[in-house]
N, C-alpha and C positions, 0 to 999 in steps of 0.2 A: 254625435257618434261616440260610442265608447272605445278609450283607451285602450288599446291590447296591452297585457301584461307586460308583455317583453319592451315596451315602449318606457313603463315606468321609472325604472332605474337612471336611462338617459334625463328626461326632466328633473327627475329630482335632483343629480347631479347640476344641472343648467340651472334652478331653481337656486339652488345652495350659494352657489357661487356669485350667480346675480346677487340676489339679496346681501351677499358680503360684499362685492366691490360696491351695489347700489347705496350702502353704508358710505362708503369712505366718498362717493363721489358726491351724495347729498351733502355732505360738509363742508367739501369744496362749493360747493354751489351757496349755500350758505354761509359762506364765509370765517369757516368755525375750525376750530382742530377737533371738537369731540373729546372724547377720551378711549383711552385705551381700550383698543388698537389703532384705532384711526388714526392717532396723530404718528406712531412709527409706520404706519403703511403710506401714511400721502405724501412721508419722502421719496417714496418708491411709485409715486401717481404714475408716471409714463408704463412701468411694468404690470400695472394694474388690465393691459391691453391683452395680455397673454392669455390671465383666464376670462377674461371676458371672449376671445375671439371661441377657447376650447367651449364656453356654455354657448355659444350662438352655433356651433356646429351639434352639441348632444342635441339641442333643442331642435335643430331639423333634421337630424336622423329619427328622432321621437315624432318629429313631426306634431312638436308643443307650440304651434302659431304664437301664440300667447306670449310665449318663453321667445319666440323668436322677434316679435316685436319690442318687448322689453330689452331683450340684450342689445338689438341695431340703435334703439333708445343711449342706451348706455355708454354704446360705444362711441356716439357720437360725440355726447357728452365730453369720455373721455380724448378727442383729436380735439374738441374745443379748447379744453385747459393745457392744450399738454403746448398752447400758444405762450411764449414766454413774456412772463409779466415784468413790467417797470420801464420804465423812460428807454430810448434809444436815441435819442437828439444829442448830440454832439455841442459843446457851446463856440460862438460864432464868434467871438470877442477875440482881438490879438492875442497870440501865448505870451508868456511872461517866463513863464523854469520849466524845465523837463526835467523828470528824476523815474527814479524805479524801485518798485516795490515787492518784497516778496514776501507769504506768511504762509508759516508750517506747524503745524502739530505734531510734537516728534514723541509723542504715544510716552509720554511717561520716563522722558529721556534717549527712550531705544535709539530714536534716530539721529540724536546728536551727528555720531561719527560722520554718519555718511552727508549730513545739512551743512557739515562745513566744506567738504567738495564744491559743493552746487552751489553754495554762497560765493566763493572764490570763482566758479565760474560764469556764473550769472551776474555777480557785480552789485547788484542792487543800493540803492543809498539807504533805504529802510529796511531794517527785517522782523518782522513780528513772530515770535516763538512761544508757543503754548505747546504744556504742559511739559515746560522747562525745569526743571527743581534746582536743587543746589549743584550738582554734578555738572550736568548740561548749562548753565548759565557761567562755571569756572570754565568750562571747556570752551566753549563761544567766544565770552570777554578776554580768554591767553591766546585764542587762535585771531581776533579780529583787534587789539590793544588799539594800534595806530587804524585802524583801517576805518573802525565804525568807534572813534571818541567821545561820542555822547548815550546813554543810555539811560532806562527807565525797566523796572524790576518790579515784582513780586517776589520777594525772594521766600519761599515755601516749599515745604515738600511733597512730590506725588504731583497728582493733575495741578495743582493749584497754584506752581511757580507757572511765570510768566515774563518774557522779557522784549524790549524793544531796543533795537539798536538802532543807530543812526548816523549818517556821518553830518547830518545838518544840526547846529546846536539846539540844545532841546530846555524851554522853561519847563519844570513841572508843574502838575494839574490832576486834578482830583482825576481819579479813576472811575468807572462803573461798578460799585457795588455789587459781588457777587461774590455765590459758591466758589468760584475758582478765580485765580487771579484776573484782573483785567487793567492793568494801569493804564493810563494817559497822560498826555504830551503836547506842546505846540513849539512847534520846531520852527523854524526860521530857515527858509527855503531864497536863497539867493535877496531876501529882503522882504520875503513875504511870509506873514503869518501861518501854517497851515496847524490844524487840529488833528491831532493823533491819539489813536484808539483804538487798541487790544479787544476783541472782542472773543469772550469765550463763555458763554451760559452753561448754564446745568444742561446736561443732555435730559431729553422728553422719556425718563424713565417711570416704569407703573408705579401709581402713589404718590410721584411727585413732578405730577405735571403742573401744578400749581406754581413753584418752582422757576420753574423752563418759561411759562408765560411771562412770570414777573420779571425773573431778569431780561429778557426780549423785550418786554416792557421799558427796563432802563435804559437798555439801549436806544430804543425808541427815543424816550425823553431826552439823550443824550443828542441824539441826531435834530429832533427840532429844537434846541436851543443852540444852535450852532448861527443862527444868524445869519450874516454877509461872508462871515469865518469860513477859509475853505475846510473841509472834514474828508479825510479820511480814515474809515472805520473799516477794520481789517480783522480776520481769524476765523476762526472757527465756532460758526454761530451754533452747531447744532439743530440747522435749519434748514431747508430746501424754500424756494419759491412757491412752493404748493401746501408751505404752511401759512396761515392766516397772520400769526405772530412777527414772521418776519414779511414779509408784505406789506405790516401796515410801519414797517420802518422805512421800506421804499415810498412809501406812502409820503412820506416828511419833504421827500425829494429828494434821493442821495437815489445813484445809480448803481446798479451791479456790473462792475466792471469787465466779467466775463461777457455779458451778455450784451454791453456795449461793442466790444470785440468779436460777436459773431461765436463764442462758447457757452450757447443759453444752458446746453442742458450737457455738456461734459460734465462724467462723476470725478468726483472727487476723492469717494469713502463708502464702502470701503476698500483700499486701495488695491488688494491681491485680488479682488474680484472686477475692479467699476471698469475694465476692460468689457467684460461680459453682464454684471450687472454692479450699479451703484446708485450713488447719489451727489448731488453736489451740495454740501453744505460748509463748506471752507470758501469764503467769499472775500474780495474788497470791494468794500462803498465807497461812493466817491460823491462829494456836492454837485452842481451843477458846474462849478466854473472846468471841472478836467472833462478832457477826451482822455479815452483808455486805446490804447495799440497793443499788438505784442504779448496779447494774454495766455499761457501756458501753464498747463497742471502737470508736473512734474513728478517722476516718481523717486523717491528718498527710504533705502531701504532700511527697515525697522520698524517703519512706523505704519500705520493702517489709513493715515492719511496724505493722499498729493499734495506736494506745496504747487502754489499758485506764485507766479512774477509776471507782472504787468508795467509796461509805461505807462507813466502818468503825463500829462500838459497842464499846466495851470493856466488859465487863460483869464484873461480880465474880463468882466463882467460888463454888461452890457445895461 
């Protein structure tokens, strides 16, 4: 039967829309980031359900079958992935140290003022700070002297400083190689080694997604040469679970700490919106020996993204 005009408008709409999310979801399905757009829309996968539900409705006001099998297609797709990916096993082995960690992105300094509140009141023994510079890492180190005595820096300016504080003593240790700061650490936790790592890539901007993969990459290689070493790998990946890149760092075995804790899919960033829409890509990994408790995304005014503080257990291995 033929189309009646007035029918048109609604499919092509339905049409348009499928074939763009069916873009970003075959990626996913493939295990790929794509390129630009794919890889900044599959931070936003869960939101991807909006226009898919509006083309599965033009499609049956249109009365496009077709269009209407493909989108229930899609959509289903989409309530598949939107299962959250990586380990949730807890380790089973006696604890050994509890401590607590928090890591914030205070946007280029802005959020300095208000991250030393939240640290004073959150307590935490660790604090990972990106895109800390000169300003922000003076202001931190005179408000925390006696409190967090051990630290590890990038000291640079704009995105690219970066700092870690501590109050457990800290060996240093080569960093992750990147655009922006990232140092490392192996801290000594009540008599235990633990591996400390700033993580902060190139964000997946157009032209230089090349970039954004490689350093996710390091990180990667950082995480599998971690051995029996406990690791944790903390900041702001520039990543969501629904990128291929960082997946295949969960992949190594290190857990996302949120998502241990029952916060698979709270956003993170951006933060004046992830109320109503966001993403989560400010994360801490953890090896297999922690259980994560207590995990919270906090909001810190200034900056565009939520600090996250989590308890950690270190438990002896089994």
């Amino acid at each position: 039967m033929t189309q009646r005009p007035g029918r048109r408008p609604g499919a092509w709409c339905a049409g348009l829309l499928l074939a763009g999310v069916s873009a970003v979801v075959g990626c996913r399905v493939a295990d790929t980031d794509g390129v630009t757009p794919v890889p900044q829309l599959l931070a936003f996968l869960p939101w991807l359900l909006l226009p898919t539900g509006f083309a599965l409705l033009s499609a049956l006001l249109a009365r496009w079958w077709t269009g209407l099998v493909w989108g229930v297609a899609v959509l289903g797709l989409l309530a598949w992935y939107l299962e959250p990916y990586g380990r949730t096993t807890q380790p089973a082995g006696p604890p050994l140290a509890a401590f607590r960690v928090l890591t914030s992105n205070v946007e280029l300094d802005r959020g300095t003022p208000a991250l030393v509140p939240v640290i004073r009141d959150r307590r935490p023994d660790v604090v990972f700070v990106q895109e800390c510079a000169y300003r922000c890492q003076a202001a931190l180190e005179a408000a925390f002297t006696d409190t967090y005595p051990h630290r590890r820096a990038v000291r640079a300016a704009g995105s690219r400083g970066s700092l870690i504080l501590s109050r457990f003593p800290l060996t240093p240790a080569a960093g992750v190689e990147g655009t922006l700061g990232m140092p490392g650490a192996v801290a000594d936790v009540r008599g235990h080694a633990v591996r400390l790592q700033l993580a902060h890539p190139a964000p997946p901007l157009p032209r230089r997604l090349g970039r954004w993969r490689g350093e996710l990459g390091g990180l990667r290689a950082y995480a599998a040469a971690g051995g029996d070493t406990p690791t944790v790998l903390a900041g702001d990946f520039n990543a969501s679970q629904d990128h291929a890149a960082f997946r295949r760092i969960l992949d190594t075995g290190l857990g996302d700490a949120a998502r241990l804790d029952g916060h698979d899919r709270t956003p993170s960033w951006p933060s004046r919106t992830a109320s109503v829409i966001g993403t989560q890509i400010d994360h801490v990994l953890v090896s297999p020996d922690f259980a994560a408790t207590g995990a919270r995304f906090l909001r810190v005014t200034g900056t565009d993204h939520r600090a996250l503080v989590v308890d950690l257990t270190l438990h002896q291995r089994r």
